[in-house]
N, C-alpha and C positions, 0 to 999 in steps of 0.2 A: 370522384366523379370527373369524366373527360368533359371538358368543354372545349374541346377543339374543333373544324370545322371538317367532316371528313373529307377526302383527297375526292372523292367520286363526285360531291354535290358541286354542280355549276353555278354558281352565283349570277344574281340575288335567286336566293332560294329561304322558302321559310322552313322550317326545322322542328320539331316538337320530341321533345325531350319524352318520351314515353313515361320513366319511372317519376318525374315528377309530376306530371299532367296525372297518372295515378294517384298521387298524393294528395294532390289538391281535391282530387273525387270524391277520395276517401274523409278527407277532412269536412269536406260540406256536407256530406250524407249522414256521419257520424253526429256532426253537431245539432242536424234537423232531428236525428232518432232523439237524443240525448233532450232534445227538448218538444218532445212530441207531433214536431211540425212536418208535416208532407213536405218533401224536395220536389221543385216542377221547373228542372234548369231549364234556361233561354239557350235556343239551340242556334240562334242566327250568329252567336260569338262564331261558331266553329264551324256550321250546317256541314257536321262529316258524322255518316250513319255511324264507322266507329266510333266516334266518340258517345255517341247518341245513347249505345248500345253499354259504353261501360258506364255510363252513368246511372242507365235503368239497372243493369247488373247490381250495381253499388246500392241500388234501394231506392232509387227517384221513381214515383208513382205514375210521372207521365210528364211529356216534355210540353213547351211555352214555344213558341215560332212567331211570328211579327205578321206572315203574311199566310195567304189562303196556298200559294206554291210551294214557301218551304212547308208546312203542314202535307200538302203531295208527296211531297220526297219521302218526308221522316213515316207516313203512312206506310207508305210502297215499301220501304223497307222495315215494317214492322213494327211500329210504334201505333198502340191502341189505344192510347189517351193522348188528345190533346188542346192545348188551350191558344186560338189565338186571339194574343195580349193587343189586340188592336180596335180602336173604331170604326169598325170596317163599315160603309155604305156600300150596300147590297145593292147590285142590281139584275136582271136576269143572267147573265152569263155567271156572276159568282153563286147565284144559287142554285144553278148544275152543277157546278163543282163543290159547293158546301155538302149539295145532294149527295154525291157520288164518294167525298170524303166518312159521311155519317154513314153509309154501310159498308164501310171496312172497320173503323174505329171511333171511339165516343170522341164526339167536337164540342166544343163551347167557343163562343167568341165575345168580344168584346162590345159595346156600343155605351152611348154617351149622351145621345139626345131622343131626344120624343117624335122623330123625325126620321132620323136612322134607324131606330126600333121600327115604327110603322114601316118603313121602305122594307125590310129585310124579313118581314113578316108578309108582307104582300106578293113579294118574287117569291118565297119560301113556298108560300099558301100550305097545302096539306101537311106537307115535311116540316114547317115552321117547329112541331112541335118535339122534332127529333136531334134540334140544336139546340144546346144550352148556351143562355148569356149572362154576362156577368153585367155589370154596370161601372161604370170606368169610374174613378173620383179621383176630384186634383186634391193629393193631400203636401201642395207645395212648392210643385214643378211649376207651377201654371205653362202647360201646355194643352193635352186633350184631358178630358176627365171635369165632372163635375161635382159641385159644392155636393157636401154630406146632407143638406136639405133640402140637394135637388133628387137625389137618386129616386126616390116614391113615386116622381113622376113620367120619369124616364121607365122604373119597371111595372106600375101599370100597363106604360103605354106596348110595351111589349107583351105582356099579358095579353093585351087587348089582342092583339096581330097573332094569339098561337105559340110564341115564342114560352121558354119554359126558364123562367128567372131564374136562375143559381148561387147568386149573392152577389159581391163587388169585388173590386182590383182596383189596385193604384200602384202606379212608378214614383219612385221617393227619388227622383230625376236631381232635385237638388243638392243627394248625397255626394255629389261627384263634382265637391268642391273642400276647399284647404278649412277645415275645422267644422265640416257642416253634417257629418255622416250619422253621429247620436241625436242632433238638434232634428236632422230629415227620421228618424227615427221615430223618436217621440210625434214628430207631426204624422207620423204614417198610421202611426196605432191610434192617435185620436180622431183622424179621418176616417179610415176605415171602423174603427168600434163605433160613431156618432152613424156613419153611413148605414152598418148591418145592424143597427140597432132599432133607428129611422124604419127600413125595410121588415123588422119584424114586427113593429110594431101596426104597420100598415098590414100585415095577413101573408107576406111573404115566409116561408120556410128556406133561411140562410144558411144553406148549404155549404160555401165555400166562401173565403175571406182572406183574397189574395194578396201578396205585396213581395216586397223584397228588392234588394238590389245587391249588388256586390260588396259595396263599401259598408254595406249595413247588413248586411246578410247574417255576420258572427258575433256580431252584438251581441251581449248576452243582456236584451232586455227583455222587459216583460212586451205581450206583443198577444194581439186580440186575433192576429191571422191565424186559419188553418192551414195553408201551405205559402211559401217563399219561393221568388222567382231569378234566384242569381242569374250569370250568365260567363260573365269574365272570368270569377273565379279559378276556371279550369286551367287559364295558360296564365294569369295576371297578365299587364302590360307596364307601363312608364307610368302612364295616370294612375294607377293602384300603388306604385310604387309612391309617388310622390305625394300620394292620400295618407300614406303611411299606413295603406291596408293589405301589403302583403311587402315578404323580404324576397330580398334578391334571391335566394334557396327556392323561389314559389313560383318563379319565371320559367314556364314553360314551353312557349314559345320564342325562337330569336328569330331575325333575318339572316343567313350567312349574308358576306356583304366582301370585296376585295377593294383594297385601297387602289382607285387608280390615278391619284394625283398627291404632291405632296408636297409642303412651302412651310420653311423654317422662316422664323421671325427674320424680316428685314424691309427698312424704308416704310414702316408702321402697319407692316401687315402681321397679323397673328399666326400662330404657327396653327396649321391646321393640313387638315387630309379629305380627301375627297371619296366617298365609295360608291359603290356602283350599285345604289338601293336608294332609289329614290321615291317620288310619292306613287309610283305605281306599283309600288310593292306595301312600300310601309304604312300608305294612307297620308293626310295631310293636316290630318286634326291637330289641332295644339289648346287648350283652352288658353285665356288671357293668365291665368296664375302657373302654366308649365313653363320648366327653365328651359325647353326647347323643341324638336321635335321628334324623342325618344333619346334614348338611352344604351351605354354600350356595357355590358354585365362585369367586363372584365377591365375595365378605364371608370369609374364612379365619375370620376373629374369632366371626365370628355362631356363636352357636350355638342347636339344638333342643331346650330344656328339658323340652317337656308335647306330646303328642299327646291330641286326641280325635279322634273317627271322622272329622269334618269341619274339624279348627284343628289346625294346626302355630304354636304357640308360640316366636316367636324371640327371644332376647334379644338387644340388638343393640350392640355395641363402642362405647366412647363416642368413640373415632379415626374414629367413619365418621357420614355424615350419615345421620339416622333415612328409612328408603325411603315417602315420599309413598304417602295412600291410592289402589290403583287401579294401582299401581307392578308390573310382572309382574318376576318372580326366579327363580332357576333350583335345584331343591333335588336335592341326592345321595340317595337311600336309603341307608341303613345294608346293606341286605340285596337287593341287585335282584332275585332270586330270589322274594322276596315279593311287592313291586311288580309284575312279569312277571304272574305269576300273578292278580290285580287288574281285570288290565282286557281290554279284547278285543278293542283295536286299539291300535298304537302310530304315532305321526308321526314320518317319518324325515327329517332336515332334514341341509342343508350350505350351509353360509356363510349360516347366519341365515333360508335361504327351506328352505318345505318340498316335497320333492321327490318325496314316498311315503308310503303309510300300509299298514303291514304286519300281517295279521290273526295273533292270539296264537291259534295253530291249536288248540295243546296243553292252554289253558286250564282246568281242572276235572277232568283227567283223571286224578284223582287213587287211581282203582285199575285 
C-alpha cells in the first residue's frame, strides 16, 4: 500500500483511502449479519452520497442523519429509509419539510419529552401519522434522552398527538472515553431492554430498539437492540485510535498537510515542524484524555501540541529525522466528523494515485 501524498493534491486537502474505507464497510456490515442486527450507519461522519451508497450496497438497511437537511440530501439522492437520531422540536416550517421528506422515503425521528411529542404532532396534524418516532433514553451520556421509566410517558404523549411510536434509541455517548466502551455497553443494553420493555408493557408494539456507537459497535456482547447506529467506523480518526478501537491499517481518512516551518532543538525549544492544516481543516476537538490534536500515520511518536486556524504544530520524536521544509505528511484528525464537515470536496486515492473526488453533498446542513 502507497501512502504517499499524490504530486496533484494541493495541500491541506483531506484524502480517503478508497480500499480501506471499503474495508471498514465490509467489516461492520459483516459483523451486524453475523449477529443478526440491522446496520443504520450515521451519515453526518462523512454526509457524501458515495459513501452513503456503498454502505447500503454492503447491506445497511437505511441510514441515521442528526438533522432534518442532511436526511434532504441523503433522500434526493436516494436513500428510502431514514432515521433522524435527534430530538428534534417541530415547528411549522420543519413540518413541511418532514412532510415533503415522508413521501419520497420512510422517516422516523427522535423526541424526548411530552412536550416535543405534542409540539410535533400538532404542526404535523393530519400527516402526524406518516412519521415514526422513536423515544430518545439516556443510557449514560447524560445529555438528551430520557430515564427508562420515563419513556411510557413521553410515548403516549405522542400517541395522543397522531404520531406512530416505533420504540426507542440511545447514544452510548460515554463510549468515547479510555476504558469506558464495554461498561457504556452494558449500560446501553440495560437502558434500552428496561426502556422497550417499559413500552410494551404499557400496549406499545416495539418495533425498533436502536443504539450503537463506534467504540462499541463490535463488541461481541449480548445486546437487546434490533439495529446499531455506528458512524466513524468508515474512515476511524485519532480518538478510535487512541480508544484502542481501530489500528492504524483502519485509517481511512488522512489530511495531506506540507511542512512549512521547521526548528531543531535549541535555547529550550523542542524540535518541532509546523504544517499547513490547521483547525479549519482538521477540526479543533481534543478530549481532556487525547495526547494531542490528531496524529501522523507514518511518525507514531509525533505528536499535535497547538492548532491555529492555519498551523498544526508538531513536535517531533528525537528517533526520527526532523521532515525537510516542503516535505508533504499525512495527519489523522482526532474527530473526522468535524474535518468532513470542513470542506466541500474530498480526493479519493488507492495506491498512492488519485482515483476520484467526491463532493461532501451534506455539508452545512446543519438544521
Amino acid at each position: 500500500m502507497n501512502h504517499s501524498v499524490p504530486a496533484e493534491i494541493v495541500t491541506p486537502a483531506i484524502m480517503i483511502d478508497i480500499d480501506v474505507l471499503d474495508r471498514n464497510i465490509e467489516r461492520m456490515a459483516s459483523s451486524m449479519l453475523s449477529r443478526g442486527l440491522k446496520l443504520r450507519p450515521h451519515v453526518k461522519t462523512h454526509k457524501t452520497l458515495e459513501i452513503a451508497a456503498r454502505q447500503l450496497a454492503a447491506g445497511a438497511t437505511g441510514l441515521t442523519v442528526a438533522t432534518i437537511g442532511e436526511a434532504e440530501v441523503f433522500a434526493a439522492g436516494g436513500a428510502s429509509d431514514i432515521f433522524i437520531a435527534y430530538p428534534l422540536w417541530v415547528e411549522a416550517h420543519h413540518a413541511d419539510r418532514l412532510r415533503k421528506l415522508a413521501e419520497t422515503c420512510a422517516v422516523a425521528v427522535g423526541v424526548d419529552s411530552v412536550e416535543s411529542a405534542t409540539s410535533m404532532g400538532q404542526h404535523l396534524g393530519v400527516d402526524a401519522g406518516t412519521i415514526d418516532v422513536l423515544i430518545e433514553v439516556d443510557s449514560g451520556h447524560h445529555r438528551s434522552g430520557v430515564l427508562p421509566e420515563e419513556v411510557v410517558a413521553v410515548a403516549q404523549a405522542a400517541a395522543s398527538a397522531g404520531l406512530s411510536v416505533a420504540g426507542v434509541f440511545t447514544f452510548p455517548g460515554h463510549s468515547y472515553k479510555p476504558g469506558m466502551p464495554t461498561g457504556a455497553a452494558r449500560n446501553e443494553n440495560d437502558a434500552l431492554g428496561r426502556a422497550a420493555a417499559a413500552l410494551s408493557e404499557a400496549g406499545f408494539d416495539v418495533r425498533t430498539i436502536s443504539g450503537g456507537s463506534t467504540p462499541t459497535a463490535l463488541l461481541a456482547s449480548e445486546t437487546v437492540a434490533t439495529e446499531l447506529r455506528p458512524g466513524v467506523y468508515v474512515f476511524g480518526d485519532a480518538q478510535q485510535l487512541e480508544l484502542e478501537r481501530c489500528t492504524w491499517a483502519d485509517i481511512a481518512l488522512t489530511v495531506a498537510a506540507t511542512v512549512v516551518s521547521r526548528h531543531e532543538a535549541a535555547g529550550g525549544n523542542v524540535r518541532r515542524v509546523v504544517v499547513d492544516a490547521g483547525s479549519k481543516i482538521l477540526g479543533s476537538d481534543r478530549p481532556d484524555w487525547a495526547t494531542g490534536y490528531g496524529r501522523l500515520p507514518e511518525f507514531h511518536e509525533a505528536r499535535i501540541t497547538a492548532l491555529s486556524e492555519h498551523h498544526a504544530t508538531v513536535v517531533w520524536p528525537d528517533s526520527e529525522e526532523l521532515p525537510k521544509l516542503g516535505q508533504r505528511l499525512r495527519v489523522i484528525p482526532n474527530h473526522v466528523c468535524l474535518a468532513m464537515n470542513l470542506v466541500d470536496e474530498v480526493t479519493v486515492v488507492r495506491d498512492g494515485a488519485v482515483v476520484d473526488r467526491w463532493n461532501v453533498a451534506a455539508r452545512g446542513r446543519n438544521n
